[in-house]
C-alpha positions as semicolon CSV with decimal commas, in nm:
position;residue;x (nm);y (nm);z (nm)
1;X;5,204;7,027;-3,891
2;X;5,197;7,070;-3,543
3;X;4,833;7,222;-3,505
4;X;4,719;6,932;-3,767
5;X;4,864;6,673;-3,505
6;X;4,667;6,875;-3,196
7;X;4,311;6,849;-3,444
8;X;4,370;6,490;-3,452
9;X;4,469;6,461;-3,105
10;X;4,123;6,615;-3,034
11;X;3,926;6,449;-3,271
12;X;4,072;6,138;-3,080
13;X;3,936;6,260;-2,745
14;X;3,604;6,381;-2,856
15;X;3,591;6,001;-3,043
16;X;3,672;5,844;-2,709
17;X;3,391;6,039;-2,504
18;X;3,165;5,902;-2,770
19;X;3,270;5,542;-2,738
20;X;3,305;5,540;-2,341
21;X;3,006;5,725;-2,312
22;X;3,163;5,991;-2,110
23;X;2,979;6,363;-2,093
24;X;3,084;6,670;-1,867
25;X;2,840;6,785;-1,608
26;X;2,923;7,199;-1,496
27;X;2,708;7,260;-1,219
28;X;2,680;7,675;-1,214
29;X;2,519;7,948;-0,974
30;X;2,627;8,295;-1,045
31;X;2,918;8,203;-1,246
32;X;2,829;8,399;-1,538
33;X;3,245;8,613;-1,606
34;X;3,364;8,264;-1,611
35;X;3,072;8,042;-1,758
36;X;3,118;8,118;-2,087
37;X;3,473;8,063;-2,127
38;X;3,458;7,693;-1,938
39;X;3,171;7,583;-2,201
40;X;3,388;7,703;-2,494
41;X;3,712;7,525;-2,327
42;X;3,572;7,181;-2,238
43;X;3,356;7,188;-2,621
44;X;3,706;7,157;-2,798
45;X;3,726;6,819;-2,627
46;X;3,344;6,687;-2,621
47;X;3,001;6,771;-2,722
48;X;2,858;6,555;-2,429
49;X;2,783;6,846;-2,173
50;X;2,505;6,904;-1,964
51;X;2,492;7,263;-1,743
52;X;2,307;7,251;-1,416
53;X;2,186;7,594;-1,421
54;X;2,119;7,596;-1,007
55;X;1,875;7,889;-0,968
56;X;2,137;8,146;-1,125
57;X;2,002;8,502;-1,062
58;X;2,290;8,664;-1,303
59;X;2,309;8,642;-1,698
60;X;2,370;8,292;-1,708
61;X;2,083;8,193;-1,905
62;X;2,093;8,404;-2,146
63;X;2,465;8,269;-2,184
64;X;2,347;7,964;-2,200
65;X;2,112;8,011;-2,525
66;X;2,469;8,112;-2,715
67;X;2,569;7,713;-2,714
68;X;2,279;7,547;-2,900
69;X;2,476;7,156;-2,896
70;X;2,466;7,118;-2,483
71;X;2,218;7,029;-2,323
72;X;2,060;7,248;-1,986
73;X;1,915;7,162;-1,702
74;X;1,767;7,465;-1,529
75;X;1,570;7,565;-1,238
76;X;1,455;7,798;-0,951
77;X;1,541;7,836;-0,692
78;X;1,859;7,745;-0,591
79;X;1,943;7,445;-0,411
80;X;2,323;7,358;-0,373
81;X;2,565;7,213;-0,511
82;X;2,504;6,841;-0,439
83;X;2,167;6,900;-0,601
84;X;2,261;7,047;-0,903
85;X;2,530;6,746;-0,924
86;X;2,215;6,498;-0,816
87;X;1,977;6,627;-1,119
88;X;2,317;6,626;-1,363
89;X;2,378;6,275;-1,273
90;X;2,010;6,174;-1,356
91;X;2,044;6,340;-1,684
92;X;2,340;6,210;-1,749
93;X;2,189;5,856;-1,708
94;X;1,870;5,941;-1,883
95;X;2,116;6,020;-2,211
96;X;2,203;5,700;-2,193
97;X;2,621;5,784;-2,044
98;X;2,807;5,553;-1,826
99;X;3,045;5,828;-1,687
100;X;3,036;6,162;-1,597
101;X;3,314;6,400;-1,558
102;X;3,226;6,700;-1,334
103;X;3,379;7,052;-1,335
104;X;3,401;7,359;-1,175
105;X;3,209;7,678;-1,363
106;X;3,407;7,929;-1,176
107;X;3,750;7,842;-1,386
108;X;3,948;7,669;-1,109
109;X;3,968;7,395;-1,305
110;X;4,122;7,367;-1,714
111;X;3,953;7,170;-1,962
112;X;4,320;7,114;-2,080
113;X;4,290;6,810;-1,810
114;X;4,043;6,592;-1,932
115;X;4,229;6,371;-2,193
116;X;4,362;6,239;-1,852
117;X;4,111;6,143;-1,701
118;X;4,003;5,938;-2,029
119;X;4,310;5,804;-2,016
120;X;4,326;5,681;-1,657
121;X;3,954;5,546;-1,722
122;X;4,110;5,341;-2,074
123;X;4,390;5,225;-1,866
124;X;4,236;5,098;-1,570
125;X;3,847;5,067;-1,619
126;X;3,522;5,123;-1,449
127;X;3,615;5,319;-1,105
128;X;3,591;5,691;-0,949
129;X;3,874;5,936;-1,085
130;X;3,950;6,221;-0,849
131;X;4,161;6,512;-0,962
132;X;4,415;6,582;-0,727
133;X;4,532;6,984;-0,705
134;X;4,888;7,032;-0,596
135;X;4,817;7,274;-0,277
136;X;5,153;7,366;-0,228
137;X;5,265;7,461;-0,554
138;X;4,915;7,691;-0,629
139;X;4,936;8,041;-0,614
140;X;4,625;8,221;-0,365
141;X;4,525;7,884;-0,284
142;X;4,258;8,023;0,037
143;X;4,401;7,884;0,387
144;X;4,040;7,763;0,487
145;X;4,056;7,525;0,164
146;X;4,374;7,400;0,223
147;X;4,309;7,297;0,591
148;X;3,957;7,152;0,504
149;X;4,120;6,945;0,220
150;X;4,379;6,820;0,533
151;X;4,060;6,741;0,750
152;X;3,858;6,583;0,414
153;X;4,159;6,337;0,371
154;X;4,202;6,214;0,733
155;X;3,812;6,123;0,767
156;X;3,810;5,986;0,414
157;X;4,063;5,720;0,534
158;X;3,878;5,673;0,849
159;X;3,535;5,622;0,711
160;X;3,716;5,405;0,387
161;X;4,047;5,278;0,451
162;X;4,120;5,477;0,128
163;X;4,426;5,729;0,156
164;X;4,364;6,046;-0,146
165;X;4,586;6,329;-0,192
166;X;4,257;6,539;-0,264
167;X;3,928;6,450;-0,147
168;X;3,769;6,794;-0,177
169;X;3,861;6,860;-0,571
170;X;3,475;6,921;-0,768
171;X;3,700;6,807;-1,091
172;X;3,584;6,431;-1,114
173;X;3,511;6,100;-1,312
174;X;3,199;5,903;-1,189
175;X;3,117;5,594;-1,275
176;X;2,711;5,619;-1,335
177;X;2,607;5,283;-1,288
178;X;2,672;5,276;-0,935
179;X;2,537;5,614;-0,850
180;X;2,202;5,532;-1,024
181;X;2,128;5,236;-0,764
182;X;2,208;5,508;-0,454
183;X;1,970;5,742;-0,283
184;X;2,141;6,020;-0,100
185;X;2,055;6,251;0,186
186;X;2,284;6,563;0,067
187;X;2,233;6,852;-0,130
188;X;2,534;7,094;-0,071
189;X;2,861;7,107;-0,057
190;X;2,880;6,782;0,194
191;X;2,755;6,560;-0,110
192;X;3,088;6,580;-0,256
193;X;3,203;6,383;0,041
194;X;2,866;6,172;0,073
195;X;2,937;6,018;-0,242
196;X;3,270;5,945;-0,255
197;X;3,275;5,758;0,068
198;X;2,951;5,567;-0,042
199;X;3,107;5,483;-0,386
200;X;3,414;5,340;-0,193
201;X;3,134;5,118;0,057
202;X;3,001;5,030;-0,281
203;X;3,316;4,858;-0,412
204;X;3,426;5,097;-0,635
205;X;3,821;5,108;-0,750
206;X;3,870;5,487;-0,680
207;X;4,186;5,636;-0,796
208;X;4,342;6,004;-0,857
209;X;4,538;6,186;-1,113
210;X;4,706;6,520;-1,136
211;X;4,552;6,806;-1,289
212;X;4,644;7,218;-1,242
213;X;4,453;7,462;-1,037
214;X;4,367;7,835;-1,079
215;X;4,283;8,057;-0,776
216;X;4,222;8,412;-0,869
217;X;4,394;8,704;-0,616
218;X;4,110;8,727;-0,329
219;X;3,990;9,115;-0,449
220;X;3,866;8,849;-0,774
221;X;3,730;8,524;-0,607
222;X;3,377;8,452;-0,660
223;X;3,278;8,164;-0,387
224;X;2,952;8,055;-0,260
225;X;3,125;7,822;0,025
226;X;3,025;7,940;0,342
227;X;3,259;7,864;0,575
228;X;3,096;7,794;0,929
229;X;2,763;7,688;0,808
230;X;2,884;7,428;0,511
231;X;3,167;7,338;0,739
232;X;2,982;7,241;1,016
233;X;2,743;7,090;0,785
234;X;3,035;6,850;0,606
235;X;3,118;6,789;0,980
236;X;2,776;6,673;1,061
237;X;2,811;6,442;0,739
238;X;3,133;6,317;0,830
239;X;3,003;6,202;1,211
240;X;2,684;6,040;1,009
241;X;2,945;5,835;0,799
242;X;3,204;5,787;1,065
243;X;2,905;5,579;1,253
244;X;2,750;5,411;0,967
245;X;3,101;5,281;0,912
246;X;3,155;5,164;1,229
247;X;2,838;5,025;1,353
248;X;2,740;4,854;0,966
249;X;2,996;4,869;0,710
250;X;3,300;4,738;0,915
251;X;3,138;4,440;1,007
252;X;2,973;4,385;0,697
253;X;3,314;4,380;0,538
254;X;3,461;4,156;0,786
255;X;3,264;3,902;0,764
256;X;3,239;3,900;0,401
257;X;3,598;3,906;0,373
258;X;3,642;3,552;0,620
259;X;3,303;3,443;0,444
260;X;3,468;3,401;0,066
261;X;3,830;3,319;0,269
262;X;3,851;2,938;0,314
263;X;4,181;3,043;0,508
264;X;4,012;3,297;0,720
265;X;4,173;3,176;1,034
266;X;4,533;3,275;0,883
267;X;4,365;3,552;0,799
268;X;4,291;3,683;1,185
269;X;4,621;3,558;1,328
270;X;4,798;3,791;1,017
271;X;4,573;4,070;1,087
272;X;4,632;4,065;1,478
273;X;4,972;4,012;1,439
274;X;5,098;4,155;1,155
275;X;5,455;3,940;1,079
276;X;5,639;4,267;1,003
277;X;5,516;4,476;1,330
278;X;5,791;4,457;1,634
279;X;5,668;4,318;1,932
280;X;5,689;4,717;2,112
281;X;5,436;4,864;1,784
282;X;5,197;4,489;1,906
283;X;5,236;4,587;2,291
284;X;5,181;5,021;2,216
285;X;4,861;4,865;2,019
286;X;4,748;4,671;2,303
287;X;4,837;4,893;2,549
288;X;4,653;5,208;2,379
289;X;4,389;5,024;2,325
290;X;4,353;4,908;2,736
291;X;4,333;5,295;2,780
292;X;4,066;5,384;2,530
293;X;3,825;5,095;2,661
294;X;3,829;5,251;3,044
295;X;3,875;5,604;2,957
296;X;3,542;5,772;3,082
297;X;3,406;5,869;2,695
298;X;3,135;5,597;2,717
299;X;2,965;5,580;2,339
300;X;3,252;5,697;2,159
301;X;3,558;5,480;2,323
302;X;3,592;5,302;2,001
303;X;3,550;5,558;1,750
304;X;3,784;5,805;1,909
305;X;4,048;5,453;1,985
306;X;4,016;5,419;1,575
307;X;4,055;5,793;1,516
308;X;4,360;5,836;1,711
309;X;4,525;5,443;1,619
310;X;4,485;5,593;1,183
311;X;4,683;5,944;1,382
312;X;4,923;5,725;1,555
313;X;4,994;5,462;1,281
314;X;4,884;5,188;1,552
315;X;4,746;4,864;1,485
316;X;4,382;4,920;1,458
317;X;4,271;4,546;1,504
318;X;4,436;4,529;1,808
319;X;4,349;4,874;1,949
320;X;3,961;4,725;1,926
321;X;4,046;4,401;2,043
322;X;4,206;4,522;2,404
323;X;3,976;4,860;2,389
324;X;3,670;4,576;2,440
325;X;3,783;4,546;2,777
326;X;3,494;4,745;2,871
327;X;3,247;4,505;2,755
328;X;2,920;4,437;2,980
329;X;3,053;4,206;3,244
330;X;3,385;4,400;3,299
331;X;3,116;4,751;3,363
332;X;3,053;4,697;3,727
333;X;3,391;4,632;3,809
334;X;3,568;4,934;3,578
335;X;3,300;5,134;3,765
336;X;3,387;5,017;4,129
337;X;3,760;5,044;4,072
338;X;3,757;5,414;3,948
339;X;3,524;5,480;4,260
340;X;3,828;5,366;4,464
341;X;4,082;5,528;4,296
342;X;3,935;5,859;4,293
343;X;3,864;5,856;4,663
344;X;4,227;5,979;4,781
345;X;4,158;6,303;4,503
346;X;3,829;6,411;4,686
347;X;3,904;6,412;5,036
348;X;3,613;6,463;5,256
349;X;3,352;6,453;4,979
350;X;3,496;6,160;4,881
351;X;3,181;5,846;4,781
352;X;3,213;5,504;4,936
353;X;3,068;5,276;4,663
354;X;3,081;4,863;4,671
355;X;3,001;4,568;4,460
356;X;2,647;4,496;4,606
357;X;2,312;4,625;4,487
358;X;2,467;5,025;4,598
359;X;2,631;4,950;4,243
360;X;2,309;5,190;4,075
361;X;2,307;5,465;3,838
362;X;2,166;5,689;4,072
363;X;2,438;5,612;4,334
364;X;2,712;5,662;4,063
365;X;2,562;5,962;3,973
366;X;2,683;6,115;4,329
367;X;2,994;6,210;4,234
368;X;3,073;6,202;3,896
369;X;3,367;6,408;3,911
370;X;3,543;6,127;4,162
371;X;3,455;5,855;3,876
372;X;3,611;6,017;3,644
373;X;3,941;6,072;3,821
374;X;3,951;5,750;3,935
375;X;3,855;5,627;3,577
376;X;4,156;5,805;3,460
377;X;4,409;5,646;3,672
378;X;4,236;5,294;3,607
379;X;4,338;5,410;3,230
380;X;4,662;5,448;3,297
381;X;4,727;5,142;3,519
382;X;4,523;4,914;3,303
383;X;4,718;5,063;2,994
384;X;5,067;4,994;3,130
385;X;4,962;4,668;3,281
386;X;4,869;4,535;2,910
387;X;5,223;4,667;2,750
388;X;5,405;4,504;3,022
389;X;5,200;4,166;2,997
390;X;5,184;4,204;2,629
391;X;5,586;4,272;2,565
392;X;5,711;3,995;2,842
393;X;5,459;3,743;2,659
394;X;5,522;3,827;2,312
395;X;5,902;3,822;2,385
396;X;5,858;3,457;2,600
397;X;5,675;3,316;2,283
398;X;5,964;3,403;2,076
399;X;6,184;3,246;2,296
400;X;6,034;2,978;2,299
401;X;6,036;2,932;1,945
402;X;6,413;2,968;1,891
């Protein structure tokens, strides 16, 4: 009775990748111990598979031949990852599915999971489904992946606003319709965190669900992550995004959110000033904020204030608004005040600099190392100047209202 009940439970599941158009996309390179066992898992849920065969050198074709109802996508030579994904996702469309579930070759993952990811997509619709590992319960989980998953998170939320327990799991639900309009600029490992973020810029709902992990002892492990090269590469990436997302999609979001908002001016005043934020979190904000826009980091004062506000649980909106302190007409004088107060730290080599037209880059360029002391102490006076002003004001104005 009990294994009639599982043949109907599968029948069920193979039914609903049929009617959601779902298929499973296994991108392989040198997988071949492992291959064959992940095909012949995952086929006792779905016929809808399509192997990327990415320039294998081993005996994976010739694995590939024993499964006659997939459908292969093979070629030479190897490219990455985030290509082999790239040409499964354009098969995938061409074959007429709207989602695509993609999974590891090398057994990490278990097809035992993917009845929940159909379920989350029946449940809640259209959107990207991550599968999130549990890092700390998983035995030989490798220290490198457990710190880059840690440093995936953080710059997912930065560059989305998104929080995921697992940002780096290769056991996914796309949506296809989406990724179809999208040309992308990856082909390794980094396009696993290319297209999340740009799914998420798309409007996307993205989501996660739990699913179990296998890592083999280390004397076993097959990986083809490199770690300095495709981490420095999926840092690269991440400073590409972290830019994009500050200099297009931020603004492009603000002003389509007051564009639809008839009460957009509400809006501001509750995003400035949150009701539920203490006047000392408003005036730490402000204050932090009056650092970041003298500190002498000129280029990346904002993105490092946004960084560190996420880090320090600040209020971002005001962080910006008092790091702009620094904006063109404010330059000459930030410039001439560090001057000044890094005179007493150089002594005799100390620069005399004033407002006139000895205010040049050349002339600045004299001593740099007096700016930025000088800049650094402007920091700190500027930044407790705006939590002392901020705290006595914010704590007048309620006053006031009582």
């Amino acid at each position: 009775m009990k294994h009639l009940c599982s043949s109907i439970s599968l029948l069920n599941i193979s039914q609903a990748f049929n009617d959601l158009k779902v298929c499973v996309i296994i991108p392989t390179y040198n997988n071949a111990l492992t291959l064959e066992n992940v095909i012949a898992d995952v086929l006792q849920y779905t016929n809808n598979i399509i192997v990327v065969n990415d320039g294998s050198t081993d005996d994976t074709e010739s694995i590939l031949k024993h499964f006659e109802s997939i459908t292969v996508v093979s070629y030479k030579p190897n490219a990455g990852k985030g290509m082999a994904l790239r040409k499964g996702f354009k098969k995938a469309i061409e074959l007429g599915h709207e989602y695509a579930v993609t999974i590891d070759s090398d057994g990490q993952h278990f097809a035992k999971d993917l009845p929940i990811f159909i379920e989350k997509l029946k449940t809640d619709g259209p959107g990207l489904i991550m599968g999130a590992r549990n890092m700390d319960s998983a035995d030989n989980v490798p220290g490198k992946s457990s710190f880059g998953n840690k440093f995936s998170n953080f710059w997912y939320k930065v560059e989305t606003g998104i929080e995921l327990p697992d940002t780096q799991t290769g056991y996914r639900l796309y949506p296809l319709k989406p990724i179809c309009k999208m040309n992308f600029f990856t082909r390794k490992y980094e396009f696993e965190i290319e297209i999340i973020v740009r799914l998420a810029w798309a409007g996307t709902k993205v989501s996660s669900v739990p699913i179990t992990v296998y890592y083999p002892p280390k004397e076993e492990r097959i990986s083809h992550f490199r770690p300095f090269k495709d981490f420095t590469r999926i840092s690269i990436v991440n400073t590409v995004l972290v830019i994009i997302c500050f200099f297009y999609i931020w603004p492009r979001n603000f002003f389509r959110r007051f564009y639809k908002n008839k009460n957009w001016k509400l809006e501001v005043k509750q995003m400035l000033l949150k009701p539920g934020e203490t006047n000392l979190a408003k005036a730490n904000a402000i204050a932090f904020g009056g650092f970041m826009g003298v500190v002498p980091i000129w280029g990346f004062q904002l993105i490092v204030a946004i960084a560190l506000s996420h880090v320090f649980k600040l209020n971002k909106a005001l962080v910006v608004l008092a790091a702009h302190i620094s904006f063109a007409p404010m330059l000459p004088l930030i410039i001439f005040f560090s001057y000044k107060l890094g005179k007493p730290f150089m002594g005799s080599r100390a620069v005399d600099i004033s407002l006139d037209k000895e205010l040049t880059l050349s002339k600045i360029g004299q001593n740099l190392e007096q700016y930025i002391y000088g800049s650094m102490l402007l920091a700190i006076i500027v930044s407790i100047s705006f939590w002392l002003i901020t705290f006595l004001f914010l704590k007048l104005r309620k006053r006031s209202k009582r």
